[in-house]
VEXDREN-2710 file (C-alpha; in Angstrom, 1 decimal):
% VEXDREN-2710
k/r/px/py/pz
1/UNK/-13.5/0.0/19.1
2/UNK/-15.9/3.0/19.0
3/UNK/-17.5/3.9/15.4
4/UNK/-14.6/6.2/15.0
5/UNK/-11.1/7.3/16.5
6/UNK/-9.3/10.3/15.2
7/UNK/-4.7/10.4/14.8
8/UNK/-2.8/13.3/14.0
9/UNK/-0.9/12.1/11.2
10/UNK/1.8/15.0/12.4
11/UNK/2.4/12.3/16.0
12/UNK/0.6/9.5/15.0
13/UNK/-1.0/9.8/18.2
14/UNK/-5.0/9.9/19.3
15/UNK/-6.3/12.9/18.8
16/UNK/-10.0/14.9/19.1
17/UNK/-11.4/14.9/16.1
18/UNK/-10.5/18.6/14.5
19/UNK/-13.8/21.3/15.0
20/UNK/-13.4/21.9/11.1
21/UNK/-12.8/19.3/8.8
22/UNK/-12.2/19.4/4.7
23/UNK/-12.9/15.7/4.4
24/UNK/-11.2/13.3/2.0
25/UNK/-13.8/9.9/1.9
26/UNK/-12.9/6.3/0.1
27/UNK/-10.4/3.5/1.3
28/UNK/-7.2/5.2/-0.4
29/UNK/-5.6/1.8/-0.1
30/UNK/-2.3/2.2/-1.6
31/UNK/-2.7/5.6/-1.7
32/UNK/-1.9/5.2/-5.6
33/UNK/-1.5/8.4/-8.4
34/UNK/-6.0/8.9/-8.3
35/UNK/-5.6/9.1/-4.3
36/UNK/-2.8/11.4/-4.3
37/UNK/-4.7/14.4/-7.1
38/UNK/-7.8/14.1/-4.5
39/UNK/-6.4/14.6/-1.3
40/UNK/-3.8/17.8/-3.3
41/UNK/-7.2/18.9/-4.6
42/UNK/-8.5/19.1/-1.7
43/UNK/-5.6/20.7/0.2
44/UNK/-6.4/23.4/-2.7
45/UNK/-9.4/24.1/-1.6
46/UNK/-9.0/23.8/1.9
47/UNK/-6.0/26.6/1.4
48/UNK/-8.0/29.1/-0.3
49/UNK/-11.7/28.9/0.7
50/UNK/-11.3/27.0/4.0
51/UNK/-8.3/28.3/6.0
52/UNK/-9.0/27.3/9.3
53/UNK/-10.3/23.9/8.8
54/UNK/-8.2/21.0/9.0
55/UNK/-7.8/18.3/6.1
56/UNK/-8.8/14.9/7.3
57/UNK/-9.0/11.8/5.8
58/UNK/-12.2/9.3/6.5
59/UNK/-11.3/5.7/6.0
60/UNK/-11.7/2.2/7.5
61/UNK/-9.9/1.2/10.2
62/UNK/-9.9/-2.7/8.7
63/UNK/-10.3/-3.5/5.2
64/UNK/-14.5/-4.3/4.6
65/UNK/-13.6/-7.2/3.0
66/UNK/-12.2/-9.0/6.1
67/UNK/-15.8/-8.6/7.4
68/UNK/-17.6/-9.2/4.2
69/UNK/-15.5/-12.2/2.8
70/UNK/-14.1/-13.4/6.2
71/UNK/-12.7/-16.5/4.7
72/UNK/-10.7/-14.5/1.8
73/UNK/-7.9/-12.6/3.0
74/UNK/-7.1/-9.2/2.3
75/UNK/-5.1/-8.1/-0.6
76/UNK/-3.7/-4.8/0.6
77/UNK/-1.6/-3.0/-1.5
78/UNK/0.2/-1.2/1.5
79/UNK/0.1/-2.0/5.2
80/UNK/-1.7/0.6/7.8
81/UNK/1.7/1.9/8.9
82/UNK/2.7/2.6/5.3
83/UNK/-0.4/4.1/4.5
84/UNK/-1.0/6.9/7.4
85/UNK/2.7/7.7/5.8
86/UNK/1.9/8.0/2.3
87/UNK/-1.3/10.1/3.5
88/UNK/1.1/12.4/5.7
89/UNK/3.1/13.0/2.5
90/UNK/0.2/14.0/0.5
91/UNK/-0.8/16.5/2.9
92/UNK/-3.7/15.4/5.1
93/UNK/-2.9/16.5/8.6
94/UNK/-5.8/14.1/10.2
95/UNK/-6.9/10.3/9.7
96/UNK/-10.6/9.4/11.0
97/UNK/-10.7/5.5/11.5
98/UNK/-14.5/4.6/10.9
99/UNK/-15.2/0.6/12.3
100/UNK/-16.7/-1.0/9.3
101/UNK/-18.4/-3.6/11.4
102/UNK/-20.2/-1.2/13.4
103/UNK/-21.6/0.9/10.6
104/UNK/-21.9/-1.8/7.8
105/UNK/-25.6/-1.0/8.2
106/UNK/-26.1/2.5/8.3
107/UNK/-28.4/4.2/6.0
108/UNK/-26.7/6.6/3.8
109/UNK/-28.8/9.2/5.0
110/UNK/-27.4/8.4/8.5
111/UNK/-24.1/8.2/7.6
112/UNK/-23.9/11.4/5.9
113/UNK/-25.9/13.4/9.2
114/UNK/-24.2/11.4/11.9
115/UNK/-20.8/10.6/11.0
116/UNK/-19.7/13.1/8.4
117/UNK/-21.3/16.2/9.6
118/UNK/-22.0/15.6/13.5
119/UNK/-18.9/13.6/14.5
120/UNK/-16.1/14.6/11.4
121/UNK/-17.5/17.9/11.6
122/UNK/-17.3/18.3/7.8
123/UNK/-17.1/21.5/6.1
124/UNK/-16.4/20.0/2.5
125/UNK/-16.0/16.7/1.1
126/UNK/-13.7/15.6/-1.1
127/UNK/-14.4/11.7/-3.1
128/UNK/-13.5/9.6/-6.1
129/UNK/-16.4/9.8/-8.5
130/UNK/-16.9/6.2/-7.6
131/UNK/-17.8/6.3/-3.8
132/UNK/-20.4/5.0/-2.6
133/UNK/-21.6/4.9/0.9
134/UNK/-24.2/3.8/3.6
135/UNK/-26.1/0.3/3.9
136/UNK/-25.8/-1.5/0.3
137/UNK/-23.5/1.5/-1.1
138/UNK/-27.0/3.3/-2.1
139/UNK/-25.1/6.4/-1.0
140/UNK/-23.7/8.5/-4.1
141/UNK/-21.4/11.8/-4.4
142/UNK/-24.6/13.6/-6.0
143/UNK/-27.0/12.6/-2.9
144/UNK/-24.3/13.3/-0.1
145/UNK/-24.0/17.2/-1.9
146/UNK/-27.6/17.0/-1.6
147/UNK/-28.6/16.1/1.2
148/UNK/-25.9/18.2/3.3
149/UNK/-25.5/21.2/1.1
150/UNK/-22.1/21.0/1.6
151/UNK/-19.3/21.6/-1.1
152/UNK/-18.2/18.4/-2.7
153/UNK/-15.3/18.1/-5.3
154/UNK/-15.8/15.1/-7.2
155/UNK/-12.6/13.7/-8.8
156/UNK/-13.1/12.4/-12.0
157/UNK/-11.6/8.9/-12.9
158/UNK/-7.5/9.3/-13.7
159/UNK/-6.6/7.3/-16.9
160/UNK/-3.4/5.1/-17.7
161/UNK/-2.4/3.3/-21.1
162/UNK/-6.5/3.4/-21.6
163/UNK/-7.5/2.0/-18.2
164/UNK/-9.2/3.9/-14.9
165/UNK/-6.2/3.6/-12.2
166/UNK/-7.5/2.3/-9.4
167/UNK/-6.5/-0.5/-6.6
168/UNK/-8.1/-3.6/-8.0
169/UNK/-6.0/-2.6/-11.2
170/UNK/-3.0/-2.6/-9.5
171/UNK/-3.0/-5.7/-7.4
172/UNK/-3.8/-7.4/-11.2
173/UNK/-0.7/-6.2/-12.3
174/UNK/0.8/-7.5/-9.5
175/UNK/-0.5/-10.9/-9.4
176/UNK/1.4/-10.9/-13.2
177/UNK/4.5/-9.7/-12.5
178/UNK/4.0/-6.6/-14.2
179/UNK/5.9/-4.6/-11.3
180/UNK/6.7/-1.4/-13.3
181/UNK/3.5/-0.9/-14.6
182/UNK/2.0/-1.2/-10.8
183/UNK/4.7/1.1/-9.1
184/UNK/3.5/3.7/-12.6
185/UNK/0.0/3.4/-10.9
186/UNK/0.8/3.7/-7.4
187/UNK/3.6/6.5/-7.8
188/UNK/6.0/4.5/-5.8
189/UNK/7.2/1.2/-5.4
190/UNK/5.5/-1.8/-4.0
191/UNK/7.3/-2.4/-0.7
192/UNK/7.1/-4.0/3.0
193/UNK/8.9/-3.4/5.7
194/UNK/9.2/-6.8/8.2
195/UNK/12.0/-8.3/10.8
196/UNK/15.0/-10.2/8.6
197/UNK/14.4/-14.0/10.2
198/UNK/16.8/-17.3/10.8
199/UNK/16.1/-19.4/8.1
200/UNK/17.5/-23.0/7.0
201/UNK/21.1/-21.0/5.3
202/UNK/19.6/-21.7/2.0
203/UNK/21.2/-18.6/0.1
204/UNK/24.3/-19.0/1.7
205/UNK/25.0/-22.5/0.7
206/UNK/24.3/-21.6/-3.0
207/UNK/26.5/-18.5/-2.3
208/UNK/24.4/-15.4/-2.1
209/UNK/23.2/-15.3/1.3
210/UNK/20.0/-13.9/1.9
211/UNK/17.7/-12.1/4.3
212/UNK/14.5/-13.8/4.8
213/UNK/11.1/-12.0/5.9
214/UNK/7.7/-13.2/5.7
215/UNK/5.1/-10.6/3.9
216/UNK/2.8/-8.7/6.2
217/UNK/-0.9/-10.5/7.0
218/UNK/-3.0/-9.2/4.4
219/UNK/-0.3/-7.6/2.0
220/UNK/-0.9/-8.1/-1.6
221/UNK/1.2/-10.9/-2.6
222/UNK/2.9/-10.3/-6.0
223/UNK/3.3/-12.7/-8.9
224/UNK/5.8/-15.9/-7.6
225/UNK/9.2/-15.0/-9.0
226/UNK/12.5/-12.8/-9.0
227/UNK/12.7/-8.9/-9.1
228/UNK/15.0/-6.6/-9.1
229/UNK/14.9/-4.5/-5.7
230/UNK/16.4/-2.4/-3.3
231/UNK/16.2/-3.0/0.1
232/UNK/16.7/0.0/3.0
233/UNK/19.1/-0.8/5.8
234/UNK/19.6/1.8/8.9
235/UNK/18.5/4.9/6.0
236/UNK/20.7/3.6/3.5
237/UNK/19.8/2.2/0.4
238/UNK/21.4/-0.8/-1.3
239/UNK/20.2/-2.6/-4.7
240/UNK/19.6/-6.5/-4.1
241/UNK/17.9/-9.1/-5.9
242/UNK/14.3/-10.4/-4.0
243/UNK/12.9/-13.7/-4.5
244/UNK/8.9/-14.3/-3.4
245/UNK/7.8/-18.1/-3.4
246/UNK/8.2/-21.6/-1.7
247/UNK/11.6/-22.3/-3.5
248/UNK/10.2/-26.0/-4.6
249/UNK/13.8/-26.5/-6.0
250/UNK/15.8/-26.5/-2.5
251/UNK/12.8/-27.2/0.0
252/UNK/8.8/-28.3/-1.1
253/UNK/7.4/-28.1/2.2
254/UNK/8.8/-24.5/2.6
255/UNK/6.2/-21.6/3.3
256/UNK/5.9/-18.5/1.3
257/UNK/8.6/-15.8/2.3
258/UNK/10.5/-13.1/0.3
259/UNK/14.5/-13.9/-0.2
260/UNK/16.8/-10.8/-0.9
261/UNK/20.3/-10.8/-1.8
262/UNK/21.7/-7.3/-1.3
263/UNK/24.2/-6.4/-3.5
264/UNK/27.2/-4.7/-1.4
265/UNK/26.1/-5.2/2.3
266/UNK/28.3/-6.9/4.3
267/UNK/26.8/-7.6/8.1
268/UNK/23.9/-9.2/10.2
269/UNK/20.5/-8.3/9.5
270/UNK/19.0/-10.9/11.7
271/UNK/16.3/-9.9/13.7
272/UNK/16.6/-6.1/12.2
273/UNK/13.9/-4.5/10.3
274/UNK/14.8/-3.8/6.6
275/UNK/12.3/-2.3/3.7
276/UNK/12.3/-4.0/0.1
277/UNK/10.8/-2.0/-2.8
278/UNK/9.8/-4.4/-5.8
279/UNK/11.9/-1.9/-8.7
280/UNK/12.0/-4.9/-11.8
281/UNK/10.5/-8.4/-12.7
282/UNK/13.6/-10.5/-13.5
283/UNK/11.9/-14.1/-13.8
284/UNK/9.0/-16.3/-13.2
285/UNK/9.7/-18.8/-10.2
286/UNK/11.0/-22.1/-11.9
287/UNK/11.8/-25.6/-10.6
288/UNK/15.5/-26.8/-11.0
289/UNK/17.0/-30.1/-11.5
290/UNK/19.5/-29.9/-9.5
291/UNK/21.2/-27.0/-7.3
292/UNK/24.0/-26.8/-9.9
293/UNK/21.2/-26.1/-12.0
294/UNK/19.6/-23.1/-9.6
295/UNK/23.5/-21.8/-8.8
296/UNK/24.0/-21.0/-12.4
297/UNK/20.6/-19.2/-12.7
298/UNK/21.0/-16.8/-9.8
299/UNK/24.0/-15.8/-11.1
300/UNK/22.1/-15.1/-14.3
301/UNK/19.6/-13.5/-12.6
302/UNK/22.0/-11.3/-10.9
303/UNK/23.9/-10.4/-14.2
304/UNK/20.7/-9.1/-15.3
305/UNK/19.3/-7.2/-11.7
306/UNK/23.2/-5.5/-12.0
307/UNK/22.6/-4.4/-15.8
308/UNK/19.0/-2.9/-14.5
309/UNK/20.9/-0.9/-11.8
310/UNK/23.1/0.2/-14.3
311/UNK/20.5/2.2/-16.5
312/UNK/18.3/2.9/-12.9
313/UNK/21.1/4.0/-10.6
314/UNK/19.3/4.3/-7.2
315/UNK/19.0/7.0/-5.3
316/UNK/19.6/7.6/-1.3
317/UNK/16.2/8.5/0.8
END
């Protein structure tokens, strides 16, 4: 791709970079609570000291770490559809895709002249008090202001239970289960949207038949286990009970996939599209003795998704 290509998060469709830019810089993956109050503070100050400039959003088009860790996948908290959405919603009217292979090695000083005031045509800049830019991330908030006399609004770090929010916080607290706590940090639920697909009728020989999707490449996966969930079907929304694991009890040689049970729905999902949104951990994935064994804990499980529903009644979208 060239270094960068420009969508109007209005279409998402290619568009010329805008002549006037308040720029928003980092990865914003998730676009979690600390993403959210930069890009509204910046909306602020695009609205009353820069009217006819348009809010954009600089990020990579690929996560660096697929080019700096090859052999490690990405953990992504949201996929790139979800997050040109999430951005939408917060406001920013443009998204500038930068290729990280192709500037990996630009000086700061470059980056700052070339990209963000020749080509994203910056007015202001907006970043995290953390960013850091430029060959070997030598490039700070304080020098960028410097060296481009530009106005800069720095968002200090956002605080939680005593902790910085931030993405590497929240895929933690995913990789322990600790769903609510993540969804607090993100400001909405963990959640993928992929094709239901034929699977070996596992749920429905154990009596709650299931949907089966495989997680996005690169999606965070959360902690092995059960969750309480609710799952969007043609705009509607239905509570259901999600299982993500290998389900060593029924099938060892079984890949990684996400199970749901939705309570309510009656009807083929094959081959359709459906979102799950990760609302409650229920249960650590276990190994059975038996199906018996596995039968009686499902319905447990959904005993206890049912009472969550109860005291969290969902909501339509």
């Amino acid at each position: 791709m060239s270094l960068l290509s420009c969508l109007s998060l209005s279409t998402l469709s290619p568009a010329e970079i805008p002549e006037r830019t308040v720029l928003c810089l980092g990865n914003f993956d998730g676009v979690h609570i600390a993403h959210r109050a930069l890009i509204r503070r910046a909306r602020a100050f695009r609205d009353a000291s820069l009217p006819q400039a348009s809010l954009a959003v600089l990020c990579f088009a690929e996560p660096p770490s697929a080019i700096l860790s090859p052999n490690t996948p990405p953990s992504l908290l949201c996929t790139q559809e979800d997050k040109l959405a999430r951005l939408r919603e917060c406001g920013a009217e443009y998204v500038i895709l930068a290729d990280f292979a192709s500037l990996r090695d630009t000086s700061w000083q470059d980056f700052a002249e070339q990209i963000l005031l020749e080509e994203c045509h910056a007015a202001a800049l907006a970043c995290g008090f953390n960013y850091r830019c430029g060959r070997n991330a030598l490039g700070t908030p304080e020098l960028l202001r410097e060296r481009l006399s530009l106005p800069l609004l720095l968002e200090e770090k956002i605080c939680m239970d005593g902790e910085t929010v931030s993405s590497t916080r929240i895929r933690r607290l995913l990789s322990l289960g600790q769903i609510e706590k993540a969804n607090a940090l993100l400001g909405t639920p963990f959640t993928f949207a992929a094709e239901v697909l034929h699977g070996k009728a596992l749920g429905r020989s154990l009596g709650l038949p299931t949907a089966n999707q495989d997680l996005p490449k690169g999606l965070c996966i959360p902690r092995h286990g059960v969750y309480a969930s609710s799952v969007t079907v043609d705009g509607k929304v239905y509570a259901a009970l999600s299982n993500v694991g290998v389900h060593p009890t029924v099938d060892r040689n079984a890949a990684l996939n996400c199970e749901t049970y939705i309570l309510g729905f009656d009807g083929d999902l094959y081959e359709k599209t459906i979102r799950v949104s990760f609302l409650h951990w229920v249960r650590p994935e276990m190994t059975f003795a038996s199906k018996e064994a596995l039968m009686e804990q499902m319905q447990t499980d959904l005993a206890l998704a049912k009472t969550f529903f109860a005291e969290h009644p969902l909501t339509q979208e």
